[in-house]
C-alpha positions as CSV (number, residue, x, y, z in Angstrom):
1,X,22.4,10.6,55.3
2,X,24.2,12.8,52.7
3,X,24.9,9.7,50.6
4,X,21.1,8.9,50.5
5,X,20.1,12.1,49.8
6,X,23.0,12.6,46.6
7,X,22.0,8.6,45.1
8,X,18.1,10.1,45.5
9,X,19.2,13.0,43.5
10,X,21.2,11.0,40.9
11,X,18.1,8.6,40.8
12,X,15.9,11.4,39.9
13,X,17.9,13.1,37.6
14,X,18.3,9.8,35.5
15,X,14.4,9.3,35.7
16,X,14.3,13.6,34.2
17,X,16.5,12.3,31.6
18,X,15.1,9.2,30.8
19,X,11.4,10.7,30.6
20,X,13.2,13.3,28.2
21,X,14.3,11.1,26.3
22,X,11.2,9.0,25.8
23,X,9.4,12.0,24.8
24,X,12.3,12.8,22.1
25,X,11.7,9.1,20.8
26,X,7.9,9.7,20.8
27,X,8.6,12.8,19.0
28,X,10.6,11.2,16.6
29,X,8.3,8.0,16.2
30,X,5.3,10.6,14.8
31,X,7.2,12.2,12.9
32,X,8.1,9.1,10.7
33,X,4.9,7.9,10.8
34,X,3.8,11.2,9.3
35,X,6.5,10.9,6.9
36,X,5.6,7.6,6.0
37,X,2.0,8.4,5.4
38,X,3.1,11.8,3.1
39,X,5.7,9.8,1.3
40,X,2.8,7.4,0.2
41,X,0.5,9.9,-0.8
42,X,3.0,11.2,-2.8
43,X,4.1,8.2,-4.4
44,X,0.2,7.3,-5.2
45,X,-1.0,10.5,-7.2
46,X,2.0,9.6,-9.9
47,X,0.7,5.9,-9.9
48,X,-2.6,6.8,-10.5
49,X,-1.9,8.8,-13.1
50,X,0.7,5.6,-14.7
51,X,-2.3,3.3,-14.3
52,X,-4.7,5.6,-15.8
53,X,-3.0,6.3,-18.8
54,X,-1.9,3.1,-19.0
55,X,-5.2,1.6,-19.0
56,X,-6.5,4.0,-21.6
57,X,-3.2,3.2,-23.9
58,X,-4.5,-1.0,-23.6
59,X,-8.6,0.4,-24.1
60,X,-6.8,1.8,-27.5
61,X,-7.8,-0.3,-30.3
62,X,-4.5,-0.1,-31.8
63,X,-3.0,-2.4,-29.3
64,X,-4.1,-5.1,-31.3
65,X,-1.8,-3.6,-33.9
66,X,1.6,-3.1,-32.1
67,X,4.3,-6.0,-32.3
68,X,4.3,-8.8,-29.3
69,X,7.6,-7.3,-27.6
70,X,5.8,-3.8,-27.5
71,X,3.4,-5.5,-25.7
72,X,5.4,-7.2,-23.3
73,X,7.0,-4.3,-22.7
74,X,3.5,-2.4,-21.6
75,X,2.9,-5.8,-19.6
76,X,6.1,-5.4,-17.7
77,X,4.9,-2.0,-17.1
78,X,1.5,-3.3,-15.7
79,X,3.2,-5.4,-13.2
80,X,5.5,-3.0,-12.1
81,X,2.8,-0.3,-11.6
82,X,0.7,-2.8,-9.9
83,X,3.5,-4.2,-7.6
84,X,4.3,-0.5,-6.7
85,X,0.6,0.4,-6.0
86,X,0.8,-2.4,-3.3
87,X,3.5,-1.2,-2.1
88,X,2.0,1.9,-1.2
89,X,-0.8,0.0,0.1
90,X,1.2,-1.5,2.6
91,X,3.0,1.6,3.8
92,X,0.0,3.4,4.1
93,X,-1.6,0.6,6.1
94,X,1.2,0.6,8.3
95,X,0.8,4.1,8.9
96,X,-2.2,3.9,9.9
97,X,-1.4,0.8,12.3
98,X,1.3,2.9,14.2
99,X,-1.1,5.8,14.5
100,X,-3.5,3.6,15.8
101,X,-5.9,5.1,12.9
102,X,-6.3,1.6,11.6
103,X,-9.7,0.5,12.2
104,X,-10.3,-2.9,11.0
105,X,-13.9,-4.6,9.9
106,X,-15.0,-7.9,9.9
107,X,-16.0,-8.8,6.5
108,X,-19.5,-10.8,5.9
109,X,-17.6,-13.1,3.7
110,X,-17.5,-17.0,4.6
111,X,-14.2,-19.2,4.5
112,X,-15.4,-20.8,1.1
113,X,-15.8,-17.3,-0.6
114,X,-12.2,-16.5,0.8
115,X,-10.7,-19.9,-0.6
116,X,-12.6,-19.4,-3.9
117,X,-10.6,-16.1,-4.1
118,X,-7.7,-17.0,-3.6
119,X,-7.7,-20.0,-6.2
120,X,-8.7,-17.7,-8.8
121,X,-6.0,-15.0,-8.0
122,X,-3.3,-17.7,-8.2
123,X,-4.7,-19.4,-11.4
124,X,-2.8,-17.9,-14.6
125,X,-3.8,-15.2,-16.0
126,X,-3.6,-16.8,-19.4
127,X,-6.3,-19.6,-18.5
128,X,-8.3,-17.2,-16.7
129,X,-8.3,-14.5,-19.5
130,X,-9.2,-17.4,-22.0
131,X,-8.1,-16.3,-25.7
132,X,-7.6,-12.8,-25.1
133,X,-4.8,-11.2,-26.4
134,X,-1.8,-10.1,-24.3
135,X,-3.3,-6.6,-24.3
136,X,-7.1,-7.5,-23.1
137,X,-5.5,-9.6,-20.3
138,X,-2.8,-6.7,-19.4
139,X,-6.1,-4.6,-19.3
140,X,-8.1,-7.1,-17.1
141,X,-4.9,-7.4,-14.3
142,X,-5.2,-3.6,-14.7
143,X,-8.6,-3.0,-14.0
144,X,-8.4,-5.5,-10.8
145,X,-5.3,-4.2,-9.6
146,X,-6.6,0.0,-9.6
147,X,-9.7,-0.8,-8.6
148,X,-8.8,-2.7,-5.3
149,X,-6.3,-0.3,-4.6
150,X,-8.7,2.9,-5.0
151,X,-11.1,0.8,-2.9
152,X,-8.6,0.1,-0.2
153,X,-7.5,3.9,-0.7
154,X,-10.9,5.3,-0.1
155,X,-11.4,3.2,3.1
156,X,-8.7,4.4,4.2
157,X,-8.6,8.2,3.6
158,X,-12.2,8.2,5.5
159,X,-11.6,6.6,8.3
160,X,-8.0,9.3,8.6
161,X,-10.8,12.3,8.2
């Protein structure tokens, strides 16, 4: 009888600990999910700010004037800003996932609409953009790139509220 009695008090003192340390790990698990969701936020008010300039520095008339490499260079810096922006996208989506904040609509849009979508984001952006310069075509992937991540930004921040 003793030895029942001392394996049922090692059996519970195993579930204490285990049940510990599941709460620990839950703990733990919020916590980076709240550091994933400040991190983002923090990495997005600088972006927005990059982008913004950025698109008022291509609006600029003189654009037209600078040297092709100078524009490359702002081009590279497009891309960049845009890949980074989605970036954040994706961590703050995830966020929201493992909070279980993520609340996700249907959209009213049919399968040809969708297709037709993606055909045009996956032509050039040369043959798209026509005979615009290199700036007027940085400008358009600008435009495109802010404002579906401000769109996707303000969904998200009112369904968090």
């Amino acid at each position: 009888m003793t030895a029942q009695k001392q394996a049922e008090r090692d059996r519970e003192a195993l579930l204490t600990q285990t049940q510990e340390q599941n709460e620990r790990l839950r703990k733990l698990d919020r916590m980076k999910d709240e550091f994933i969701a400040l991190v983002s936020h923090e990495l997005r008010t600088p972006l927005t700010s990059i982008c913004g300039y950025l698109e008022l520095l291509l609006q600029d008339d003189v654009m037209a004037e600078l040297p092709e490499a100078q524009l490359s260079w702002l081009e590279v810096i497009d891309r960049n800003a845009e890949r980074l922006l989605r970036l954040v996208e994706d961590l703050l989506l995830t966020a929201q996932a493992s909070a279980g904040n993520l609340a996700l609509e249907r959209p009213s849009s049919t399968w040809a609409a969708v297709l037709a979508q993606a055909v045009q984001a996956s032509t050039p952006v040369p043959r798209r953009a026509g005979s615009h310069s290199p700036a007027q075509r940085s400008r358009c992937r600008l435009r495109t790139a802010t404002g579906c991540a401000s769109a996707k930004w303000s969904t998200i921040s009112s369904r968090t509220r």
